[in-house]
C-alpha positions in Angstrom: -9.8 -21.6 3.0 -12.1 -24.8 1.4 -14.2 -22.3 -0.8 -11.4 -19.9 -2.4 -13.2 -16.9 -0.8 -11.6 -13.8 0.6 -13.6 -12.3 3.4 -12.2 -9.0 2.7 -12.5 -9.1 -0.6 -15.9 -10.6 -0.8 -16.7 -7.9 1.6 -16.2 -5.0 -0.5 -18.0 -6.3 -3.4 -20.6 -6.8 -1.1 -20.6 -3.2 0.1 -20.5 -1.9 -3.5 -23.6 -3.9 -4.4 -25.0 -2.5 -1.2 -24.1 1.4 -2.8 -25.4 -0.1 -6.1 -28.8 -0.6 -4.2 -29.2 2.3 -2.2 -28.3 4.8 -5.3 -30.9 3.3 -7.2 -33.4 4.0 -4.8 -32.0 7.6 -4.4 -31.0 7.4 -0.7 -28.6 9.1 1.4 -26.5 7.3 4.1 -28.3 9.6 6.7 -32.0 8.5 5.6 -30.5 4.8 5.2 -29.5 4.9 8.9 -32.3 7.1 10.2 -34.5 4.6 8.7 -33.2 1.4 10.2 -32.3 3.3 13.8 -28.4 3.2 13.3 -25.7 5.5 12.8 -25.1 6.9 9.8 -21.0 6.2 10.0 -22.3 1.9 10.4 -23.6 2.2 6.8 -20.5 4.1 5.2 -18.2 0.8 6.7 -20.7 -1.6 5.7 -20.2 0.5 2.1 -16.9 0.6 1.8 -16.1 -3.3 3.1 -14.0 -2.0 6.5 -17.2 -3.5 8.6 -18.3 -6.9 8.4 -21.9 -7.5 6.9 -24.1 -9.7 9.1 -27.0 -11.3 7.2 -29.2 -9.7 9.2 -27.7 -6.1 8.0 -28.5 -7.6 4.3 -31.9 -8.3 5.1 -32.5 -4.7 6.7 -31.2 -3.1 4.4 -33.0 -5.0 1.8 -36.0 -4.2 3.3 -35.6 -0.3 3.1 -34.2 -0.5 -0.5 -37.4 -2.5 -1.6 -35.2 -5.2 -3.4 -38.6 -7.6 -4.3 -36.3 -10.6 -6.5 -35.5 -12.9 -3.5 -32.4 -14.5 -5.7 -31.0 -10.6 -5.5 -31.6 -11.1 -1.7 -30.5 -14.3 -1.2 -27.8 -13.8 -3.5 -26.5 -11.1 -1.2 -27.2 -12.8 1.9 -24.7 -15.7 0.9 -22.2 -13.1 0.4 -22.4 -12.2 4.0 -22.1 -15.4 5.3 -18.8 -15.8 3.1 -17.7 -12.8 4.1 -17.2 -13.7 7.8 -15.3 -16.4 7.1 -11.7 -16.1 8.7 -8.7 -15.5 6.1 -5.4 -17.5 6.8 -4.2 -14.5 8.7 -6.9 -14.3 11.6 -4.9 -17.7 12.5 -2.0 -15.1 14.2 -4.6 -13.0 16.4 -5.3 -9.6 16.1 -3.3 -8.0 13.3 -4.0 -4.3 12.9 -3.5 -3.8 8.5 -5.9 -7.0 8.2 -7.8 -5.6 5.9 -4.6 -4.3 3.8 -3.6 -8.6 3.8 -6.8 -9.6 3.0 -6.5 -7.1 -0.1 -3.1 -7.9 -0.7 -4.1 -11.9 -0.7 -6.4 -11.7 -3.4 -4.6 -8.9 -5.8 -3.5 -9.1 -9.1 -0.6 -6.8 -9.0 1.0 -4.7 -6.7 2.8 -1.2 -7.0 5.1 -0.3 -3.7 7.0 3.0 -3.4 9.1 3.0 -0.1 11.6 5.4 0.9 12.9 4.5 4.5 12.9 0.0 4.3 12.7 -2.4 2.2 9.3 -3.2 1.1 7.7 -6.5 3.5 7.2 -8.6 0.7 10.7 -8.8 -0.3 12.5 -8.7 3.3 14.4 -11.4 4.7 13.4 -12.9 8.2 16.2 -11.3 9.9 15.9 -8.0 8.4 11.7 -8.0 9.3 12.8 -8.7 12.8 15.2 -6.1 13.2 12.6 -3.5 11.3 9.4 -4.5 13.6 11.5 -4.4 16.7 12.7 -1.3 15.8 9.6 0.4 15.2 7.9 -0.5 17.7 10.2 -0.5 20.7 7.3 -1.6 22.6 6.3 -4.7 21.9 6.7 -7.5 23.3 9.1 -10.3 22.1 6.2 -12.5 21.1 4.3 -10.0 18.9 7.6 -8.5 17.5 7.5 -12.9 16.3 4.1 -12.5 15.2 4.3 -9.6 13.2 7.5 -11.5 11.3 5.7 -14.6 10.9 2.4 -12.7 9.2 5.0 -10.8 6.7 7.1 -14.2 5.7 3.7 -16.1 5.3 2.5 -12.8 2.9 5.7 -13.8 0.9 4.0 -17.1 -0.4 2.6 -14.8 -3.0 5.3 -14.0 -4.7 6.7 -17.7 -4.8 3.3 -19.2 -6.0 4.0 -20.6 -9.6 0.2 -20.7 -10.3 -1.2 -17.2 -9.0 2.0 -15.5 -8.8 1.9 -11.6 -7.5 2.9 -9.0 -9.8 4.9 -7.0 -8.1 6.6 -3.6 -8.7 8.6 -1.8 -6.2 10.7 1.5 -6.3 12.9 2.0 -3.0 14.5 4.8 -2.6 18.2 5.1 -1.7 17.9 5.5 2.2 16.1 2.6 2.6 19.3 0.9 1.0 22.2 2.5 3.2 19.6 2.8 6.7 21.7 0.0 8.5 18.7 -2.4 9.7 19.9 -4.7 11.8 23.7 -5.1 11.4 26.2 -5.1 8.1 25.4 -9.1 7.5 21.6 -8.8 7.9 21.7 -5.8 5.2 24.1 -7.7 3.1 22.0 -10.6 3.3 19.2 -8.5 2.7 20.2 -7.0 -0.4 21.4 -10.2 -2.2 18.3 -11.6 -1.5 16.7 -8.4 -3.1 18.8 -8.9 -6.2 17.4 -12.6 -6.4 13.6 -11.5 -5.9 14.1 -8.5 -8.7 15.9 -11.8 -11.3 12.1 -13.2 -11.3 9.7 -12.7 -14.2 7.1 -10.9 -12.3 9.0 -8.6 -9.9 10.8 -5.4 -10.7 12.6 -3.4 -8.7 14.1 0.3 -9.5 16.0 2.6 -7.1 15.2 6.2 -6.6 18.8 7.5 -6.3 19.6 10.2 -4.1 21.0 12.1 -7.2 17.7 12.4 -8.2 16.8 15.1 -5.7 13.0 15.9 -5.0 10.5 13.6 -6.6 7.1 12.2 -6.5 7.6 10.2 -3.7 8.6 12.5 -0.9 5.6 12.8 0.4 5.9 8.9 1.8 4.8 5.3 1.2 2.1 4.0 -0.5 0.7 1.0 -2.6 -1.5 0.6 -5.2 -3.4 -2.5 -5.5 -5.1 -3.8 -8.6 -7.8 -6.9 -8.8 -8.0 -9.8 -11.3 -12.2 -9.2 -11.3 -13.1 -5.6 -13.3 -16.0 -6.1 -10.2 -13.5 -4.9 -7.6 -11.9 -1.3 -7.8 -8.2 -0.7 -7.7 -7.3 0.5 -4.4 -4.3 3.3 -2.9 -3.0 2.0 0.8 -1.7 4.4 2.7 0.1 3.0 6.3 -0.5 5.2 9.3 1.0 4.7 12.9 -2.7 3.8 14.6 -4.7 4.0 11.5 -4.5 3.8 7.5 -5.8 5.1 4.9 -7.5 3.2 1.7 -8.6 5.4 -1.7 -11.0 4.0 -3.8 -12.4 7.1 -5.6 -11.1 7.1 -9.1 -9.7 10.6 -9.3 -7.5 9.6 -5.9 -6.7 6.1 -7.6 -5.8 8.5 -10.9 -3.6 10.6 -9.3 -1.8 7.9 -7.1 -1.0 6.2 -10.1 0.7 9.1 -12.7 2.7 9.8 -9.6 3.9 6.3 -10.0 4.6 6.6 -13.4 6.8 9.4 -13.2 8.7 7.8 -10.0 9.0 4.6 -12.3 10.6 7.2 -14.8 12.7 8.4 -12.9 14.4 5.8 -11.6 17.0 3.4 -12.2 16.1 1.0 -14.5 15.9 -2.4 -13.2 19.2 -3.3 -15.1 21.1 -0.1 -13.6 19.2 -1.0 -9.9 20.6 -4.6 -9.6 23.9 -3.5 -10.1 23.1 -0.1 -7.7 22.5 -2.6 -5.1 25.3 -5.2 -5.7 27.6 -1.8 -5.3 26.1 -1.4 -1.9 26.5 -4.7 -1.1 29.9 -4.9 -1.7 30.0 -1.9 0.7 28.2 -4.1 3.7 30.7 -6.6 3.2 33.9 -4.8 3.0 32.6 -3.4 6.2 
């Protein structure tokens, strides 16, 4: 985009200032929404940044909270209209974790446990393929294509040289040996994992199977952290027709000792890259 802006990030600042406003005039949601004739779960999205904020929901809700300094107002009000601006992804149609790309787009860093595939940033185009199609049996050829092309174009984070991604990953074990797509395609897959964990802002560890019951048994998540202090480190958690964002600080809190101990646990990245050339010898040996 011309002006820089992420519409889902500039979405949830815009919601927090939004909270900011109606705490200050000791509101509830309920008397927020009674007020301007609208239900009460419309102002919780427009909150939280998974709704998108028309200026004309800035102005009503303006309105109620008294805000009198017009630069506050129209302060806001440009936020709105920047925050309906499409983001390189709307380019490929509906995608159903926008929001989740729109966040990922604009983070800092990003912390990935994943137990059953290799995390999306780091898969190769043949490997995605084979994991979409897989999980969703489904779908047709086309959006199977789509879905890939969305999770390669993602990738251009980790190769920008200016704003590069920080990116920590631990995979567990299975998501090593789960045969995705063929011996070559994991073989493939692997190397290329090596290469991605050689780079100065990527490390990757391996929860071996050794290691029994830990932390992360309980599934996948991500924790995603923001270059401005204005926006709140957030947990992702994927779901099959829904997911799941955490934003409170005692969920973010407890999301991220868990991934310090799974980061303790593990391999080190040393120990992992030559974990993973082992099974890769495996793949080819066949």
């Amino acid at each position: 985009m011309a002006s820089n802006v992420n519409p889902t990030v500039r979405r949830r600042r815009l919601g927090q200032e939004l909270r900011r406003l109606r705490e200050l005039k000791g509101m509830t949601a309920e008397e927020v929404a009674e007020r301007l004739l609208v239900s009460q779960s419309k102002i919780s999205r427009l909150e939280n940044g998974r709704r998108s904020i028309s200026q004309r929901d800035v102005r009503d809700l303006c309105g109620v909270y008294e805000v009198e300094d017009r630069r506050i107002v129209e302060s806001l009000m440009q936020m709105a209209k920047e925050s309906r601006q499409q983001g390189w992804w709307h380019a490929f149609g509906d995608i159903p974790y926008s929001v989740y790309i729109g966040l990922e787009t604009d983070a800092a860093s990003l912390r990935v446990y994943e137990p059953q595939v290799v995390p999306g940033l780091l898969q190769t185009r043949a490997y995605a393929e084979a994991v979409v199609a897989g999980a969703l049996p489904e779908a047709s050829a086309a959006d199977v294509e789509k879905r890939v092309k969305v999770r390669i174009r993602r990738q251009e984070r980790i190769h920008d040289t200016r704003n590069p991604l920080r990116l920590w990953a631990v995979i567990d074990e299975a998501a090593l040996r789960r045969r995705v797509g063929g011996r070559q395609i994991m073989r493939e897959q692997l190397e290329q994992l090596i290469d991605f964990s050689q780079l100065p802002h990527v490390t990757v560890q391996v929860m071996p199977f050794e290691m029994g019951a830990h932390p992360g048994v309980n599934g996948q998540y991500a924790i995603l952290e923001f270059p401005d202090a204005a926006d709140s480190t957030v947990v992702y958690l994927e779901g099959v027709t829904s997911d799941l964002y955490l934003e409170k600080a005692g969920d973010v809190h407890s999301y991220s000792v868990m991934y310090e101990h799974l980061r303790a646990q593990a391999l080190s990245a040393d120990q992992t890259r030559e974990f993973i050339e082992g099974i890769a010898k495996e793949y080819t040996r066949g």
